[in-house]
C-alpha positions in Angstrom: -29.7 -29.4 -8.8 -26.4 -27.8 -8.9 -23.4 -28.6 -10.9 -21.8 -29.3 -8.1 -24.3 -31.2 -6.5 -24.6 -33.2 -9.9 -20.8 -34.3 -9.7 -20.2 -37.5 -8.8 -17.9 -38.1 -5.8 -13.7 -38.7 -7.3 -12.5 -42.1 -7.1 -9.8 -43.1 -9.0 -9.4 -46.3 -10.1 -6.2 -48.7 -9.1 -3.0 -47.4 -11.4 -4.5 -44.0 -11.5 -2.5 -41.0 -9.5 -3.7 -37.6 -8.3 -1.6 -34.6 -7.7 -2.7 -31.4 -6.1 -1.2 -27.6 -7.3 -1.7 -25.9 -4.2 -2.1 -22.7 -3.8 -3.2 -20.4 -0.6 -5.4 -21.2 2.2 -6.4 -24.4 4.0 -8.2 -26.1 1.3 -5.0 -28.0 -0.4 -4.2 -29.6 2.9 -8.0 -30.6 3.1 -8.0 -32.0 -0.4 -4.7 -33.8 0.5 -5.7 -35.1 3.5 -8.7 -36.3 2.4 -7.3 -38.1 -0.6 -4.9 -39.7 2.3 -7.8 -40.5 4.2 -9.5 -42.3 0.9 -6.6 -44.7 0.7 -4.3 -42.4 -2.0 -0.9 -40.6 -1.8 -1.2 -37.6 -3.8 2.1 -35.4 -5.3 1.6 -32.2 -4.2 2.8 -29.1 -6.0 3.2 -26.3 -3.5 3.5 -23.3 -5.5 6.0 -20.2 -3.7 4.4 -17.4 -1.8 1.4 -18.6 -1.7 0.9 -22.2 -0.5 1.4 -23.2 3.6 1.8 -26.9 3.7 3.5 -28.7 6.5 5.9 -31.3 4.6 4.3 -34.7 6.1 6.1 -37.4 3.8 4.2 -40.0 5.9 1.3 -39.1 3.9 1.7 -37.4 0.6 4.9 -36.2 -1.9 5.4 -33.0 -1.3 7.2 -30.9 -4.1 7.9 -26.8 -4.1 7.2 -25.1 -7.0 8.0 -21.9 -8.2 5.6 -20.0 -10.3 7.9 -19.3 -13.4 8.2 -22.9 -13.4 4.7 -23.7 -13.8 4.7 -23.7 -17.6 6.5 -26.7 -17.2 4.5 -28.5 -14.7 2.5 -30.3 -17.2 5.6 -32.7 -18.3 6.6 -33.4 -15.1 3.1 -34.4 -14.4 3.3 -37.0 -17.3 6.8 -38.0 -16.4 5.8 -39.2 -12.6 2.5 -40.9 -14.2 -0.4 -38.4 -12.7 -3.8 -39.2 -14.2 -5.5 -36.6 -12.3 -5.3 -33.4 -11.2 -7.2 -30.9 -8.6 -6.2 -27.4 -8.6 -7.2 -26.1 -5.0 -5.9 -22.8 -3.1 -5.5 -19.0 -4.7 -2.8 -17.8 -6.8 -2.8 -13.7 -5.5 0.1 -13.0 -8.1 0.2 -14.0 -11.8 4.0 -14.3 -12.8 4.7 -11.8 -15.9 4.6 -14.2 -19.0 8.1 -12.9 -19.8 9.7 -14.5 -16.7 8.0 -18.1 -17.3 10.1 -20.8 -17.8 8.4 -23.3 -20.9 8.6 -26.8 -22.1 8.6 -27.0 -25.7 4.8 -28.4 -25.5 3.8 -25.6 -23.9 5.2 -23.4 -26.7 2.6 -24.3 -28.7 -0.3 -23.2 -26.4 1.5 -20.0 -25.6 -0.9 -18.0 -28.0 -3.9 -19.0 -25.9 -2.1 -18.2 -22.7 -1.5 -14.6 -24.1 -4.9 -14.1 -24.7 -6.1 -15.7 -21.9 -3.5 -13.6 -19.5 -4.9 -10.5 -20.9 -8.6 -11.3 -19.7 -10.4 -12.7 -16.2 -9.2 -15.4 -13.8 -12.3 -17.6 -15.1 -10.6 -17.4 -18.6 -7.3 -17.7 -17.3 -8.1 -21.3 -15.5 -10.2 -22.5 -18.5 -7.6 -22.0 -20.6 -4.9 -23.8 -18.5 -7.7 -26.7 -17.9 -8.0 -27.3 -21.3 -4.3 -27.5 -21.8 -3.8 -30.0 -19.5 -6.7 -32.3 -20.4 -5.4 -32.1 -24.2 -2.4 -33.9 -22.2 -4.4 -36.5 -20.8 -4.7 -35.7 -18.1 -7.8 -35.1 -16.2 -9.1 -32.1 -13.7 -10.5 -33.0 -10.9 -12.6 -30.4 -8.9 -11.7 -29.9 -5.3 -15.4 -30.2 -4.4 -15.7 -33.3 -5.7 -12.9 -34.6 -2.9 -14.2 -32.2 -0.2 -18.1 -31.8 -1.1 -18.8 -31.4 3.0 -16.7 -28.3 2.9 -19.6 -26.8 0.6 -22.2 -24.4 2.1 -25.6 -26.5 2.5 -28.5 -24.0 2.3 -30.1 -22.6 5.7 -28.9 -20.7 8.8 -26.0 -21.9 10.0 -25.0 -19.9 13.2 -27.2 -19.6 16.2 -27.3 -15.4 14.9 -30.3 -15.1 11.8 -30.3 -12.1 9.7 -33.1 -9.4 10.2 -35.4 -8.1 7.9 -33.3 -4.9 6.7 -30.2 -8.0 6.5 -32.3 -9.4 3.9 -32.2 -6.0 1.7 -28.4 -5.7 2.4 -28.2 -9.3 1.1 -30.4 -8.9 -2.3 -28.1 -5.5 -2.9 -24.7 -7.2 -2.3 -26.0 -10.6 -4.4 -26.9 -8.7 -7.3 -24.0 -6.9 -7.5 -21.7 -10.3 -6.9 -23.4 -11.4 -9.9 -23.2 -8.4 -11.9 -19.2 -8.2 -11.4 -19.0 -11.8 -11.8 -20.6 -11.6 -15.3 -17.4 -9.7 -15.8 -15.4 -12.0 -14.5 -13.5 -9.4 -12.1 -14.8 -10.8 -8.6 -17.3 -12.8 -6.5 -18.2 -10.8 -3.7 -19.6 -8.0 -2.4 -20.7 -5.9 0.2 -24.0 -4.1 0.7 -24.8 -1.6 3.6 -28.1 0.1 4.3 -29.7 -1.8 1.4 -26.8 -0.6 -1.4 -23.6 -2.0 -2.1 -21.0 0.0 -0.8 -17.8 -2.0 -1.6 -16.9 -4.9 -5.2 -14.3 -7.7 -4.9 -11.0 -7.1 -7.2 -7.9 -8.1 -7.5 -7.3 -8.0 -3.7 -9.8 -10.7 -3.1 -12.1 -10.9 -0.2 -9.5 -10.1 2.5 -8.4 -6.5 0.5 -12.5 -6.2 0.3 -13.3 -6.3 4.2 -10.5 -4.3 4.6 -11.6 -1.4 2.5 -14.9 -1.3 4.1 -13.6 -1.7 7.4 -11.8 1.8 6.4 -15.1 3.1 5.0 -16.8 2.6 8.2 -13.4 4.2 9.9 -13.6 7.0 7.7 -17.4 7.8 8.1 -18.7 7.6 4.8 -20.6 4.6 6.2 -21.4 6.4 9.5 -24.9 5.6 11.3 -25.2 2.3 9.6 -24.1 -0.4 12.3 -24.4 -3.4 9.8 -24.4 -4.9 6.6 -23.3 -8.1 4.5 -20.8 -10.0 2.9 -22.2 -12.1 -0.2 -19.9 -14.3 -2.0 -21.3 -16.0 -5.2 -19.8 -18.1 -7.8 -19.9 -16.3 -11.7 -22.6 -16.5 -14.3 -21.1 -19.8 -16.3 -18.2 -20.3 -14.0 -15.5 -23.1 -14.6 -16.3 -24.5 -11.3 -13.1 -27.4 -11.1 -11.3 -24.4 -9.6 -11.4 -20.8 -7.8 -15.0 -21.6 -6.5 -15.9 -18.9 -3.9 -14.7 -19.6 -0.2 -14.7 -18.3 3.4 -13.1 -19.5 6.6 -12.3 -18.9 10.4 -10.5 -15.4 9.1 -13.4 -14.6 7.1 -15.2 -14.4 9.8 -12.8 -11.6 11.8 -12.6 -9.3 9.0 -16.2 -9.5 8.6 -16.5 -8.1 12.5 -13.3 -5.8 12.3 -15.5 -4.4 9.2 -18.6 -3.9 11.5 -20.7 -6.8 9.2 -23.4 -8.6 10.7 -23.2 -11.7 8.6 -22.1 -13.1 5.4 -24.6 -14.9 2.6 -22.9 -17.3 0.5 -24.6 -19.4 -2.9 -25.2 -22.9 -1.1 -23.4 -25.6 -3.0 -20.8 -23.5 -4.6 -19.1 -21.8 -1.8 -16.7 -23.5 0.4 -16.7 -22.8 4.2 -12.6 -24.0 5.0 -12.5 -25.1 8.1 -16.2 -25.7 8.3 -16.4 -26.4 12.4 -13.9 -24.0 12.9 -15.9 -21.0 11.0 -19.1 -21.6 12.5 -17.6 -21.5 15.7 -16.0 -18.2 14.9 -19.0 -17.0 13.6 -20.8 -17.7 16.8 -18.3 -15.8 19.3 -18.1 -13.0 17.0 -22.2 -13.1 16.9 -22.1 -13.3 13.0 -24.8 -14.8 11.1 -23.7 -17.2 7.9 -26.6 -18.3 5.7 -26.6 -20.4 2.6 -28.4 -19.1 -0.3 -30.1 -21.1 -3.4 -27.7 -21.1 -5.9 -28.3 -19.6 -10.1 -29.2 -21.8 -12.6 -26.2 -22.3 -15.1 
């Protein structure tokens, strides 16, 4: 059993209050309306230039945030009472430490942050989960609101992956894991049974797109397919930044002349679930979930 799998479902009890920092793609609006849907109104923290929220004060309290202010979200979360918190979305641009604004708490975990700033994303989050727990407050992991928005294992398009698939997918897996042990990325992609292109900075999006200008360029010519694998890190702090694809996944993969994407079942989130598959299907795209690692 997964980690995921093992967590139990989040239900706050009555008094208790949940706030969401959301960052990009559709998974903060699932979160948040899926808290709405379980009877809750969460406050959610929309940070600048990366979050797309529509402001729907019917249902939750929405609140803009830049991301120099962020070093003092943690008081403000104390101040309006939040028990709970769910970090959901990606954060593409780290603000330089000298531009942060900080609450005097915070002053005192500025070391850590320094340290942590200088390393991975993984070490990064861990260290700002452990700061805000040390507040009382507690982190709740987006899958444990949304755990039908994680990859089940199987086939899930009407399209399977061939026998020389399954070679691009062991190539591109081991070298997801390999980079992940680094904490650098969680994808990759393999073509003609080698990987040919490792997630960085640029995320998944920046990957498809410098494959799709390998294959342009011909230093992938002759080979008409290959794979995407995304695949959470060895030892991940899994509240936050687990892997994720959605309906755009899905045309970069094509535009990149993929044939299908592989993803570790039960740490992966498919956005949009119905929406994917369906765009996976037009596009004729195969999407398999794959037994996740042992942690």
């Amino acid at each position: 059993m997964t980690q995921t799998e093992a967590a139990a479902p989040f239900a706050p009890a009555r008094g208790e209050r949940v706030a969401v920092v959301a960052g990009s793609g559709s998974l903060p609006l699932e979160v948040s309306e899926e808290l709405v849907r379980r009877g809750h109104r969460p406050l959610v923290f929309a940070v600048e230039g990366e979050a797309d929220l529509p402001d729907r004060p019917q249902e939750y309290d929405l609140v803009w945030q830049a991301p120099q202010e962020l070093g003092r979200l943690v008081g403000r979360l104390k101040r309006e009472g939040i028990t709970h918190l769910v970090l959901a979305g990606g954060i593409a641009v780290r603000p330089p430490l000298r531009t942060l604004r900080l609450s005097f708490d915070f002053l005192k975990f500025l070391p850590r942050l320094v340290s942590a700033y200088a390393r991975g994303d993984d070490q990064l989050l861990r260290a700002i989960i452990t700061h805000v727990e040390a507040n009382g407050i507690k982190i709740v992991g987006a899958h444990e609101i949304v755990p039908d928005l994680l990859s089940p294992e199987g086939v899930l398009t009407g399209e399977r992956p061939r026998k020389s698939d399954w070679k691009d997918i062991e190539a591109a897996r081991d070298a997801a894991r390999a980079i992940g042990a680094l904490d650098i990325g969680q994808a990759a992609v393999a073509v003609g049974g080698r990987a040919i292109a490792l997630e960085g900075i640029e995320g998944t999006d920046g990957l498809l797109q410098r494959t799709r200008e390998l294959r342009n360029h011909g230093r992938i010519a002759g080979r008409t397919r290959g794979v995407l694998v995304k695949w959470a890190k060895p030892g991940q702090e899994l509240r936050a930044d687990l892997p994720a694809i959605g309906p755009d996944t899905m045309d970069a993969a094509r535009a990149a002349g993929l044939a299908g994407i592989a993803l570790e079942a039960g740490r992966t989130f498919i956005l949009q679930f119905a929406r994917t598959i369906e765009r996976a299907n037009a596009h004729g795209l195969f999407i398999v979930g794959l037994p996740g690692d042992d942690r």
